[in-house]
C-alpha positions as CSV (number, residue, x, y, z in Angstrom):
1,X,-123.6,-42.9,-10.5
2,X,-120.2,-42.3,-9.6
3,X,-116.7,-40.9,-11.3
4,X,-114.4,-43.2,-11.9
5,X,-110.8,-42.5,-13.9
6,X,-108.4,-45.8,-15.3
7,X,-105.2,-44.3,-16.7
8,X,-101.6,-44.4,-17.4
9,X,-99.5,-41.5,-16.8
10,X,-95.4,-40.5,-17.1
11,X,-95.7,-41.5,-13.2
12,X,-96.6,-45.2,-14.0
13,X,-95.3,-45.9,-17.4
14,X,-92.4,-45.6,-19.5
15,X,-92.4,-43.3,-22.5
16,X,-92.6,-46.5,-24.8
17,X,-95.9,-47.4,-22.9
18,X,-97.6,-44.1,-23.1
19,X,-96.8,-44.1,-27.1
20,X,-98.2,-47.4,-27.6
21,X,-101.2,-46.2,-25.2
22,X,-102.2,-42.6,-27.0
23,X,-105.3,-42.9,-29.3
24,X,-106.0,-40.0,-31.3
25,X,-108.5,-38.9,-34.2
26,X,-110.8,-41.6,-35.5
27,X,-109.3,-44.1,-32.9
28,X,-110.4,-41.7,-30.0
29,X,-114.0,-41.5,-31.4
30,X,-114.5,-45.0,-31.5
31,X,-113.2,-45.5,-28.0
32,X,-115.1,-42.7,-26.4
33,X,-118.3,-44.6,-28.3
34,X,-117.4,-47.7,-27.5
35,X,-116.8,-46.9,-23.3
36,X,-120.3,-45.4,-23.0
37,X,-122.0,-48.3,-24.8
38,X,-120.5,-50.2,-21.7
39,X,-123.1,-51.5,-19.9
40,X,-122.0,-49.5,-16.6
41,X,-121.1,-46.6,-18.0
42,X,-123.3,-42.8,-18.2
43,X,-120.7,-40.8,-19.8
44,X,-117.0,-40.8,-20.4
45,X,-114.3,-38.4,-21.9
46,X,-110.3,-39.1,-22.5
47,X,-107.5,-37.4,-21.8
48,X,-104.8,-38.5,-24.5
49,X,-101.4,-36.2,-24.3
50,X,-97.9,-37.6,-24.6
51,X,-98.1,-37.6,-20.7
52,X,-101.4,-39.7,-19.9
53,X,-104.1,-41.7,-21.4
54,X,-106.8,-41.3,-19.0
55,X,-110.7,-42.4,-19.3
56,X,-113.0,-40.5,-16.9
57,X,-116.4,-42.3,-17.1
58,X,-119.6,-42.1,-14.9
59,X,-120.4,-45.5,-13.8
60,X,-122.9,-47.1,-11.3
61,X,-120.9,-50.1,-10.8
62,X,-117.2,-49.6,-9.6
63,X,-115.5,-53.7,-10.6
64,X,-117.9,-53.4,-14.1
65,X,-116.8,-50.1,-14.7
66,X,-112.8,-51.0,-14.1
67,X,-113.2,-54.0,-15.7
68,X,-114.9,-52.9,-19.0
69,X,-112.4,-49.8,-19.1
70,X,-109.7,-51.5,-18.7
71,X,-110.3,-54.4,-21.5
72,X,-111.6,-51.6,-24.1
73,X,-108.3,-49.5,-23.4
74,X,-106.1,-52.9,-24.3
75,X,-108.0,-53.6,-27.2
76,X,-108.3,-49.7,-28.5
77,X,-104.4,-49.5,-27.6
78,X,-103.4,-53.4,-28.7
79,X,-101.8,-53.7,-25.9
80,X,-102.6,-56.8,-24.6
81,X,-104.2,-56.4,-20.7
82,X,-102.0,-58.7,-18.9
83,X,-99.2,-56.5,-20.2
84,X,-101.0,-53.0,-19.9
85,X,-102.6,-53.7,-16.4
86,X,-99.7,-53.0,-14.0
87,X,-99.1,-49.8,-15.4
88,X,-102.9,-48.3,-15.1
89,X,-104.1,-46.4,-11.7
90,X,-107.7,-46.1,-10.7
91,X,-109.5,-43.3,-9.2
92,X,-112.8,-43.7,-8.1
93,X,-115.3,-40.9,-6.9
94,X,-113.8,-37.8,-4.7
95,X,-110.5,-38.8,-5.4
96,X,-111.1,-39.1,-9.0
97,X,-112.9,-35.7,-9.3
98,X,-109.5,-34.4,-6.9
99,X,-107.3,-36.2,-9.6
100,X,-108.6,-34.6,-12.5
101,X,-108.6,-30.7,-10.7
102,X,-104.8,-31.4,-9.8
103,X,-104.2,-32.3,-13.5
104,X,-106.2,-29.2,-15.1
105,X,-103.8,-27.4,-12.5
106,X,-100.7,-28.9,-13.7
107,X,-99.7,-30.7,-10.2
108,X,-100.0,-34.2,-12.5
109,X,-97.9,-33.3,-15.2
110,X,-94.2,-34.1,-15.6
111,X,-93.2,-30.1,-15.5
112,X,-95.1,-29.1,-12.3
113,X,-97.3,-26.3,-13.5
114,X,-97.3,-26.5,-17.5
115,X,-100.5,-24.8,-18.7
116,X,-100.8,-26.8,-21.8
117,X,-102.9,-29.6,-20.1
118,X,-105.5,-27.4,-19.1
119,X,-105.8,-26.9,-23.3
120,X,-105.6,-30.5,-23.6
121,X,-108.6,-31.0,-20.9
122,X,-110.8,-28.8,-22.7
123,X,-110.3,-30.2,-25.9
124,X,-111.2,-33.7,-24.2
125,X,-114.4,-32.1,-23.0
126,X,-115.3,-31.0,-26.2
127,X,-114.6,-34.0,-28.3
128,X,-116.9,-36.7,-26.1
129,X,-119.5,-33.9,-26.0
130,X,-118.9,-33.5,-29.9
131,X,-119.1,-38.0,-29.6
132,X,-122.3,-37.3,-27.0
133,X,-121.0,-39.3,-24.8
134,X,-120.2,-36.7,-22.2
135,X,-123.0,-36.4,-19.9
136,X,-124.3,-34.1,-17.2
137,X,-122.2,-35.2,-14.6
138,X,-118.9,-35.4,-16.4
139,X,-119.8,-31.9,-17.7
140,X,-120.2,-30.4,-14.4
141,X,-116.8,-31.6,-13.4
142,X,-115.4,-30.8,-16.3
143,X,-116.1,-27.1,-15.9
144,X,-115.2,-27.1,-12.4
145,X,-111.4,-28.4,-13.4
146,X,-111.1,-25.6,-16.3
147,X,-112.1,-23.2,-13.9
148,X,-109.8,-24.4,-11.0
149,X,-107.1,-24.2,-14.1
150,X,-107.7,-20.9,-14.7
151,X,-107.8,-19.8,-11.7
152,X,-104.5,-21.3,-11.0
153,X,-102.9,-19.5,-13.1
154,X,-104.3,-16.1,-13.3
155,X,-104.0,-16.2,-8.7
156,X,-100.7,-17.7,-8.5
157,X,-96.8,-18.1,-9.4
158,X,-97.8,-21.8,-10.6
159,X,-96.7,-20.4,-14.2
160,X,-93.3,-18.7,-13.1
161,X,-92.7,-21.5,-10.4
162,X,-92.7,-24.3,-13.6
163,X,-92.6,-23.9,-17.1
164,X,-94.0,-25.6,-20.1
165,X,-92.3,-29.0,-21.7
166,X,-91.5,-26.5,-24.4
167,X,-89.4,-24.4,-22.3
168,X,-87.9,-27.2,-20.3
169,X,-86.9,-28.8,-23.1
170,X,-85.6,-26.0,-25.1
171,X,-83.4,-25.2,-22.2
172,X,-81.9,-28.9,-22.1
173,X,-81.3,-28.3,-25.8
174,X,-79.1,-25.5,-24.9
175,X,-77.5,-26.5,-22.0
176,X,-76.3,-29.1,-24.9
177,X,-75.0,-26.8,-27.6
178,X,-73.1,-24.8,-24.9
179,X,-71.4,-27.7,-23.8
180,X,-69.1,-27.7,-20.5
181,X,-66.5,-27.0,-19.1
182,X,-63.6,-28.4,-17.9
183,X,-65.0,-29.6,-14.4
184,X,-68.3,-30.7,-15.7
185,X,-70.0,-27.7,-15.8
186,X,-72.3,-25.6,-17.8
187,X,-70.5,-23.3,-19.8
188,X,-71.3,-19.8,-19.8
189,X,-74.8,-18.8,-22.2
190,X,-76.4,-22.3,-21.1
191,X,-79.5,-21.7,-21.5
192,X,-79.8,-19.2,-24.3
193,X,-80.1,-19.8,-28.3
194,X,-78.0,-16.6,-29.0
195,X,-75.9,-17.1,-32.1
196,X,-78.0,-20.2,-32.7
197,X,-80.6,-21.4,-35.9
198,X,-83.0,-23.3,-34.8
199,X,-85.4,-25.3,-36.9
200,X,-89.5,-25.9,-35.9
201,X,-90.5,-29.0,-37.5
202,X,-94.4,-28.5,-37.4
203,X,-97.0,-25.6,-37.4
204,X,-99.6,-27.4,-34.5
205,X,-100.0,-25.2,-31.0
206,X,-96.9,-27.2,-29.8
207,X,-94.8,-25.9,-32.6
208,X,-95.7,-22.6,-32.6
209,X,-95.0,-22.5,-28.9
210,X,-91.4,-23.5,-29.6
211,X,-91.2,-20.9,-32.2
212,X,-92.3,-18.3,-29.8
213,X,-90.3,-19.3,-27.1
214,X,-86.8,-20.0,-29.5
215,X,-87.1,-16.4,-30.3
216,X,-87.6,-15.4,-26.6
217,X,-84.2,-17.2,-26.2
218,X,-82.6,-15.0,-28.5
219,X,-82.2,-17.4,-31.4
220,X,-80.2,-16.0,-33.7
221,X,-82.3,-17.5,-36.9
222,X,-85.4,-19.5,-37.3
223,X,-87.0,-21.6,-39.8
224,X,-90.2,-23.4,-39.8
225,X,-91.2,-26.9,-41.6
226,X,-94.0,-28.2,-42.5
227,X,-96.0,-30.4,-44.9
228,X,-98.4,-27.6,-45.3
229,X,-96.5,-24.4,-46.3
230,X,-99.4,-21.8,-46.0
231,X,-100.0,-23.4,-42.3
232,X,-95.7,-23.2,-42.0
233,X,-96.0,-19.4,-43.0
234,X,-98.5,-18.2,-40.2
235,X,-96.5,-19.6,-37.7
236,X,-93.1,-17.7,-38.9
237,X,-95.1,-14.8,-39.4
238,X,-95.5,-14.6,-35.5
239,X,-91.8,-14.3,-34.8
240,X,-90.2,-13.0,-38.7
241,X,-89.0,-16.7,-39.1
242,X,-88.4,-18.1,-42.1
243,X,-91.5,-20.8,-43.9
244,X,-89.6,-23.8,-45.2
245,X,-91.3,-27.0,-47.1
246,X,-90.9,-30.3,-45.2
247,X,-89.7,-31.8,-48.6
248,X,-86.5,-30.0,-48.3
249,X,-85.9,-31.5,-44.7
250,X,-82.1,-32.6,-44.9
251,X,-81.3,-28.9,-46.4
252,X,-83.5,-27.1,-43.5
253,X,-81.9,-29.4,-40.8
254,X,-78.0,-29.0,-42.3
255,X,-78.6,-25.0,-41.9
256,X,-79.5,-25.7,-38.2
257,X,-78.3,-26.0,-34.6
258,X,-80.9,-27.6,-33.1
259,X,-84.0,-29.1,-34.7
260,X,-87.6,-28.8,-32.5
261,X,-90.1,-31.5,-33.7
262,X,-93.4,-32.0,-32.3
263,X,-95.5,-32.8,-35.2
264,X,-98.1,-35.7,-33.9
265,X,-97.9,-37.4,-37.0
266,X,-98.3,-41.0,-36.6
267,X,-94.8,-42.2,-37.7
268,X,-91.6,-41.3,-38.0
269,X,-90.7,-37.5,-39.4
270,X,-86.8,-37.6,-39.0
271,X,-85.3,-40.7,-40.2
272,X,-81.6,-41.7,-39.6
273,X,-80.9,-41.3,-43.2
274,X,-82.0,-38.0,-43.7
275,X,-80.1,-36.8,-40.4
276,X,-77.4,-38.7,-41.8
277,X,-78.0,-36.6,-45.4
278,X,-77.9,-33.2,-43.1
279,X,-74.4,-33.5,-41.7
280,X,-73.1,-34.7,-45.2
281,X,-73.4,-30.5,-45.8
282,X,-72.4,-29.2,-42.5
283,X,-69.0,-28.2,-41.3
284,X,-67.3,-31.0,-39.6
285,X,-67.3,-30.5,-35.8
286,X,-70.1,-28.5,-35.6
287,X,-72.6,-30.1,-33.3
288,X,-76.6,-30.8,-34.0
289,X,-79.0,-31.2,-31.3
290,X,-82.5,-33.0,-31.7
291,X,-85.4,-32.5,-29.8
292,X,-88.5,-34.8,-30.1
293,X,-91.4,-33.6,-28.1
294,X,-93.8,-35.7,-30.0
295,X,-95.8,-38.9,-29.1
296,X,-95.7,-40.8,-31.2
297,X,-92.1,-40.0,-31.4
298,X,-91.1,-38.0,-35.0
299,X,-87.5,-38.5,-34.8
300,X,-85.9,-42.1,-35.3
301,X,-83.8,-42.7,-32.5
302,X,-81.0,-44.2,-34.8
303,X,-80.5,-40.6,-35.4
304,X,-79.2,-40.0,-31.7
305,X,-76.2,-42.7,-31.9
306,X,-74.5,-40.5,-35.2
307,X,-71.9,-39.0,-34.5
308,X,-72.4,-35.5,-33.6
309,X,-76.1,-36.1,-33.0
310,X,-77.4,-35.6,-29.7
311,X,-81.0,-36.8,-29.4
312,X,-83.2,-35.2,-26.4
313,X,-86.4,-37.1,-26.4
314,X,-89.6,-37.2,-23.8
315,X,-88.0,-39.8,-21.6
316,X,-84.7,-37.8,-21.3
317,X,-86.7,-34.4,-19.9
318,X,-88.4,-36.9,-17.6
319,X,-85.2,-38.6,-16.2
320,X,-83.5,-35.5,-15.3
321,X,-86.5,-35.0,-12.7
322,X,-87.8,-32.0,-11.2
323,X,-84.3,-30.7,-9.8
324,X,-83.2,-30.1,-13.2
325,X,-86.5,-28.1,-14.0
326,X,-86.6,-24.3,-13.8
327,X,-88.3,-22.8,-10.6
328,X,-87.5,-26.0,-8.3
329,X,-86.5,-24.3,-5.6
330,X,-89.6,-21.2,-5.5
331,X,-91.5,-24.2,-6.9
332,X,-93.8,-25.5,-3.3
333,X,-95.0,-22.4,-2.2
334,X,-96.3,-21.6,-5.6
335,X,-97.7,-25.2,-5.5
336,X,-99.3,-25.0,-1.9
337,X,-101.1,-22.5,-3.2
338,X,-102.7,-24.1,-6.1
339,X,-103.8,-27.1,-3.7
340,X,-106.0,-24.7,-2.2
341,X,-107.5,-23.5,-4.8
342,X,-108.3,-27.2,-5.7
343,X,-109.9,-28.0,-2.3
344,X,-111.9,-24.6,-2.7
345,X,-113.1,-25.6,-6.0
346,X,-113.4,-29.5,-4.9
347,X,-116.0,-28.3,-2.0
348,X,-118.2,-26.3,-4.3
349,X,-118.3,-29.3,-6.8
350,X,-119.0,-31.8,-4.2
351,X,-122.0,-29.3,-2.4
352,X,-123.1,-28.9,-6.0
353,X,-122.9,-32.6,-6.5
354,X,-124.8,-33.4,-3.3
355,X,-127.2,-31.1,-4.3
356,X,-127.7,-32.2,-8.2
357,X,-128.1,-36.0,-6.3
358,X,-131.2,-35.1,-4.3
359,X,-132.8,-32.5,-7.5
360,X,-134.6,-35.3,-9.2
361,X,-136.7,-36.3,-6.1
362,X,-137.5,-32.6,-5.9
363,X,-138.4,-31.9,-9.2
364,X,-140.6,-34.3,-9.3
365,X,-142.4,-33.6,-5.9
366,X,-142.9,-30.2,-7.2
367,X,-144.3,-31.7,-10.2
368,X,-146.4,-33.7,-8.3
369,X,-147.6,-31.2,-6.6
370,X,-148.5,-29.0,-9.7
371,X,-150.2,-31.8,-11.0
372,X,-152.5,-31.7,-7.9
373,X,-153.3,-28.3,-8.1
374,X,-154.1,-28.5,-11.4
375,X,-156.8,-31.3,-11.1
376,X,-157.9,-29.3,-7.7
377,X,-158.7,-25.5,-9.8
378,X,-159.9,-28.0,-13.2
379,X,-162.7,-29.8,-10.5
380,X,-163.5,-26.2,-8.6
381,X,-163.9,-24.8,-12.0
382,X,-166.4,-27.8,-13.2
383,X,-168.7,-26.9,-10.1
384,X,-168.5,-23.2,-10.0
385,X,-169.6,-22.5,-13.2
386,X,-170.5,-18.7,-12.5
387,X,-167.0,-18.4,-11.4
388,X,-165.2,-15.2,-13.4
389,X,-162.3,-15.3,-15.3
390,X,-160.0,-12.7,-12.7
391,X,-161.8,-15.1,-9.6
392,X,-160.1,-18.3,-11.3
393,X,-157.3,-16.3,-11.7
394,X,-156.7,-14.9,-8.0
395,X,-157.7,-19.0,-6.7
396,X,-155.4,-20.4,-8.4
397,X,-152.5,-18.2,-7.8
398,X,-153.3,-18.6,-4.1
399,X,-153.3,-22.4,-4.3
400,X,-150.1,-22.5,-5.8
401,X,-148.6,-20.3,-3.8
402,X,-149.3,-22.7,-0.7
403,X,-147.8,-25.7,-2.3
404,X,-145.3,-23.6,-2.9
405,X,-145.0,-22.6,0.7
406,X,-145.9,-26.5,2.0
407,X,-143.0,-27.7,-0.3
408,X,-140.4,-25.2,0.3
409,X,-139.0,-26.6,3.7
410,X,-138.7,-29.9,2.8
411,X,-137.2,-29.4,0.0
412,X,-134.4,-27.2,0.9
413,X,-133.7,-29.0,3.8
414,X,-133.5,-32.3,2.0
415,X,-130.7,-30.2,0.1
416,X,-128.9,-29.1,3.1
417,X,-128.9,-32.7,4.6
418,X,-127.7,-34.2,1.1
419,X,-124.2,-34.1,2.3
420,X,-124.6,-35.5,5.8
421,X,-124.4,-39.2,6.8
422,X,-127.4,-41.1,6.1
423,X,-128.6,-38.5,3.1
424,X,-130.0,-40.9,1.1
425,X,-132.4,-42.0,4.1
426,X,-133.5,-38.4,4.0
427,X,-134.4,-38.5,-0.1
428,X,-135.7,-41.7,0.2
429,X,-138.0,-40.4,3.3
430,X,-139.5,-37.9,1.4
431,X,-140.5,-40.0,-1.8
432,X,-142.4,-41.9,0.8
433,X,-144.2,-39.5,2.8
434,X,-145.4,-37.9,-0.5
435,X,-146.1,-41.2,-2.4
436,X,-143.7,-40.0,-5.1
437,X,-143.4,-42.4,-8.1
438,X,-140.1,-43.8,-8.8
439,X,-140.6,-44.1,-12.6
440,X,-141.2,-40.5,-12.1
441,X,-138.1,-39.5,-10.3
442,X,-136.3,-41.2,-12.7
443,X,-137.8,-39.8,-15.7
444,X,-136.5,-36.6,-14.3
445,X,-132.8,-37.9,-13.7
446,X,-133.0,-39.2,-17.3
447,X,-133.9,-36.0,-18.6
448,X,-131.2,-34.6,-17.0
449,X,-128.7,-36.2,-18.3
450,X,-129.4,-35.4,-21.6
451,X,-130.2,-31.2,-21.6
452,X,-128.3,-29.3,-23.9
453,X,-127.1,-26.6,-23.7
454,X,-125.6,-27.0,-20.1
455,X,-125.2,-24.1,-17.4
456,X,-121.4,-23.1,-17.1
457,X,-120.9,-23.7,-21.2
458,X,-119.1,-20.2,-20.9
459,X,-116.2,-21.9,-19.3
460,X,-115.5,-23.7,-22.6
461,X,-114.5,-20.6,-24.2
């Protein structure tokens, strides 16, 4: 078996693309189920963030694998697959394990080092193995690419160097309310919410990262929206923002400078008419900036073309490229670094890999083995009837303990010579020599795939 990953990203498709890609909630379940009832597939997770829609899958046929991801991702998506195929990218084996450590990283995303897909991996992770549809393989890497995450974070400036879409965009929204000056130019404060209400539409992780970071900018007030007013309360508690009811929305939004959404509701939250509603009770001249970091998008882009209304949506943050992102310039050596992290991390997965390829010939050689002495000390203890209890105990320790000694040579340097060329010669050597059964082997590698718990389960926490 072998990891394959068929996706769409902010690198290969427009905004409208990836909104008409995302599956989310009961959709997601039935696509993760439906993927590992293909008829190549082992295991499969998706990634689904307003940046990506990627399936990772273990297959053991690369075309049947494409082909069957592919075709379930159109029909899941209704997009139809002539439409939806020259947008998708595949990644098969090491460079699909490489892919998925470089996004847990943050090198994938469209703010180079934004830690909020290494949230969004884990909660992947743990919805297929919620589904069961995860697998032993999958889970492995999956671990591995939280912990090359982490450790990109915590070991270097990757966080300093970038910043999260939140930030990025709240910065854009300010540039806006600052306006410029005569030449062109940002006017002095760009970049700060001092003096400044800002409205939080939503009380997800998103939105309470806006609210954190709104207040970090010095807004001068802040109010927070939701459907859910309890939910709308804990997050203004974290800052001493103000809860607000999302029925009183026009109200909320005429009180504002610049209105956050990012609900991940599945229509529209902001519609034209209540925008246009809002600047019926605002001074006239005074400016209002929207920004919709939702996908699905929350805020009807009718609202952008009133006037007044400036509208900074997902595919504006990703047109002004990486030049207009904080950190550019410091940004490659913090980024260097982080590569070698992954191709640390990428070495131990593949030696573990290598490794985990070769254990189910060697656990069952070793069960073979202990089946052998067992019928050996049952046949010695038919015939030696007079034999003592401590005797059968000290015979068959000692008989053990020379399989154990016969097998351990072989089997570690079947381990050692699972990476070189020709390794599966070397597995396939040993089942003959010791007449292994393949039913058996396989027993073992079907057993495998299914154990629960599974080591490195800490990392999910």
């Amino acid at each position: 078996m072998s990891v394959l990953v068929v996706g769409l990203s902010h690198k290969s498709a427009s905004l409208a693309m990836l909104e008409r890609a995302m599956v989310s909630g009961d959709a997601l379940d039935k696509l993760l189920r439906d993927v590992f009832q293909a008829e190549n597939v082992a295991g499969t997770f998706v990634v689904s963030t307003c940046n990506r829609a990627e399936i990772y899958a273990d297959v053991d046929k690369f075309h049947g694998g494409v082909a069957a991801i592919c075709e379930l991702l159109a029909r899941h998506s209704g997009i139809p697959l002539a439409e939806l195929t020259p947008h998708l990218y595949v990644h098969y084996e090491d460079r699909a394990a490489q892919h998925l450590l470089a996004a847990a990283c943050g090198l994938d995303s469209m703010v180079v080092g934004e830690s909020q897909i290494l949230g969004q991996v884990r909660q992947a992770l743990h919805a297929a193995r919620e589904q069961g549809t995860l697998g032993r393989a999958l889970s492995d890497l999956g671990v591995r690419a939280l912990r090359a995450g982490k450790r990109a974070h915590a070991e270097t400036g990757i966080d300093r160097a970038g910043a999260s879409l939140v930030s990025v965009g709240l910065a854009v929204a300010a540039g806006r309310l600052a306006g410029a000056d005569a030449e062109g130019q940002p006017a002095a404060g760009a970049g700060s919410l001092a003096d400044l209400s800002v409205l939080v539409v939503g009380a997800g992780s998103m939105s309470s990262l806006a609210v954190a970071t709104a207040a970090r900018m010095g807004a001068a007030g802040i109010v927070v929206a939701n459907r859910s007013h309890d939910r709308a309360a804990r997050v203004a508690a974290t800052v001493s923002a103000t809860p607000a009811d999302l029925s009183r929305l026009p109200a909320a939004m005429a009180a504002a400078d610049l209105v956050v959404s990012c609900t991940g509701a599945p229509g529209l939250v902001i519609s034209a008419a209540a925008v246009r509603d809002a600047l019926g009770g605002r001074a006239p001249g005074r400016p209002l900036v929207l920004l919709d970091l939702a996908l699905p998008r929350d805020v009807d882009t009718g609202a952008g073309r009133l006037p007044g209304v400036s509208l900074i949506s997902l595919e504006d943050l990703r047109e002004a490229g990486p030049a207009g992102l904080p950190g550019a310039a410091a940004r490659d050596e913090h980024v260097a670094a982080v590569w070698q992290i992954i191709a640390a991390e990428f070495a131990a997965h593949a030696s573990a890999d290598r490794a985990a390829r070769v254990a189910p010939t060697v656990v069952a050689l070793r069960a073979k083995a202990a089946e052998v002495v067992e019928a050996e000390l049952a046949r010695l203890a038919g015939r030696l009837d007079s034999m003592d209890a401590r005797s059968h105990r000290e015979i068959a320790q000692s008989m053990r303990r020379v399989a154990d000694k016969l097998l351990h040579a072989p089997t570690v340097r079947v381990k050692e010579l699972a990476g070189a060329p020709g390794a599966d010669s070397y597995e396939a050597a040993l089942r003959v020599l010791f007449d292994l059964d393949p039913d058996a082997v396989q027993a073992v590698v079907r057993a495998d795939a299914g154990l629960v718990p599974w080591p490195g389960e800490e990392e999910w926490r």
